[in-house]
C-alpha positions in Angstrom: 115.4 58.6 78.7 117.3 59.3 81.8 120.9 57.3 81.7 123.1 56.3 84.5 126.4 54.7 85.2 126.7 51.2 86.2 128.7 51.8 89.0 126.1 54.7 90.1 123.2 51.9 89.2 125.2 49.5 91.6 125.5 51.9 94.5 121.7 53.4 94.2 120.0 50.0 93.0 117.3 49.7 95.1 116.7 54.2 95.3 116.3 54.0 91.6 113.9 51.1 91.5 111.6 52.6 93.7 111.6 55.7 91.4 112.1 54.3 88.3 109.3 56.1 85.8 107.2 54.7 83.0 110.3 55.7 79.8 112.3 53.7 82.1 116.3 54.4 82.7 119.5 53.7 80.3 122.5 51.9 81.8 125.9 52.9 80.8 129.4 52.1 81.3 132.0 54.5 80.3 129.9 56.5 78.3 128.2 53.6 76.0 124.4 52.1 76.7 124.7 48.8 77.9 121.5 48.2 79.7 118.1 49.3 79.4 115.8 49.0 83.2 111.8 49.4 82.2 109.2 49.0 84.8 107.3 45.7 84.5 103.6 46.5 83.4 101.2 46.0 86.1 97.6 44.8 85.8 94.7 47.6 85.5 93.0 45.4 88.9 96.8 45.9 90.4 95.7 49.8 89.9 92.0 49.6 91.4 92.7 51.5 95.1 96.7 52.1 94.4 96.3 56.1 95.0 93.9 55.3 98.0 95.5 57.7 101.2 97.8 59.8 98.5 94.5 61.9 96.6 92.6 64.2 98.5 89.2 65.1 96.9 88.1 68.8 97.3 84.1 69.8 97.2 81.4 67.7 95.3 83.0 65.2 92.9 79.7 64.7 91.1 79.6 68.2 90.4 80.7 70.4 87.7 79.8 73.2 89.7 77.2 75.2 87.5 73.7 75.6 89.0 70.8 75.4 86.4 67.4 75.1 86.6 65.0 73.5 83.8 61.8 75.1 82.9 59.8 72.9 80.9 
């Protein structure tokens, strides 16, 4: 788990919100764990279309690839 100073937490709140990743981060002052920031857990329908504009897909998604013919 990542940890971070108070006073760094206090200057880069809003930075290290938007990064903040799922083990979440440890907040310290002088040294000790005083805090501990986890992301809230989001719906799976909060999910559906999220990565919409960030994913690229490449060739034919319904194919594995192999060609095959069955002679029956």
């Amino acid at each position: 788990m990542k940890r971070v100073a108070a006073a760094k937490f206090k200057e880069q709140c809003l930075s290290i919100l938007d990064h903040l990743d799922a083990d979440g981060i440890l907040i310290t002052k002088h040294g000790r764990p005083v805090a501990r920031l986890l992301p809230a857990e989001r719906a799976s329908a909060e999910l559906i279309g999220s990565l919409r504009g960030k994913i690229r897909v490449k060739g034919d998604i319904k194919s594995t690839g192999v060609k095959w013919e069955a002679n029956g």
